[in-house]
C-alpha positions in Angstrom: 49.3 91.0 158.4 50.8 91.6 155.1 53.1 94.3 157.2 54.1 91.7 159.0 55.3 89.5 156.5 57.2 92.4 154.9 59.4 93.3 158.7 60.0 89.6 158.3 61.0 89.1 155.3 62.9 92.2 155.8 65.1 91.2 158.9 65.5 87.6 157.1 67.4 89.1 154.2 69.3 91.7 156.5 70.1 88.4 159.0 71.3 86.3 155.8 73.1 89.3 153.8 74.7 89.8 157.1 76.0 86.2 157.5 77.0 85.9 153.7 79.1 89.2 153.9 80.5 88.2 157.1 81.3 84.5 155.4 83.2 86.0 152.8 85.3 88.3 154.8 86.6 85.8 156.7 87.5 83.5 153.8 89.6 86.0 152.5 91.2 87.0 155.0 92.2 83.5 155.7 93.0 83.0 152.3 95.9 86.2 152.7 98.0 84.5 155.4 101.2 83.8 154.0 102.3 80.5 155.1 106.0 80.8 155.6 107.7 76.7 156.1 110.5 77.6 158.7 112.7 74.0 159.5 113.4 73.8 163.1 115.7 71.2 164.3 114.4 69.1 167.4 117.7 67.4 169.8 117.4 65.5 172.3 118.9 65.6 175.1 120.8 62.3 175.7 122.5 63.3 179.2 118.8 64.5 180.7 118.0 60.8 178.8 120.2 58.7 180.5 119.9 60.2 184.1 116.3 59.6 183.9 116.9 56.2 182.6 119.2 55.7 185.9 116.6 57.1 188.1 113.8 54.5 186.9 113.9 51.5 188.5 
């Protein structure tokens, strides 16, 4: 029984190092992206507009 215990105990602390080292991974990686602010400039077309508006009844 005390065997037992021991595989458990084992495969628990492989299972949670596993999911701590994974954890931490990830949050650096995330933590690299560069986020670059690029402006984009939205217009609207007001002839597509107005020929839908004329359409609508």
């Amino acid at each position: 029984m005390k065997n037992l215990h021991k595989i458990i105990a084992l495969f628990a602390f492989i299972f949670i190092t596993g999911i701590i080292v994974t954890a931490i991974s990830i949050n650096t990686s995330l933590n690299k992206i560069e986020t670059t602010e690029e402006a984009v400039e939205i217009q609207k077309d007001t002839l597509y507009l107005l020929k839908v508006k004329k359409k609508t009844v």
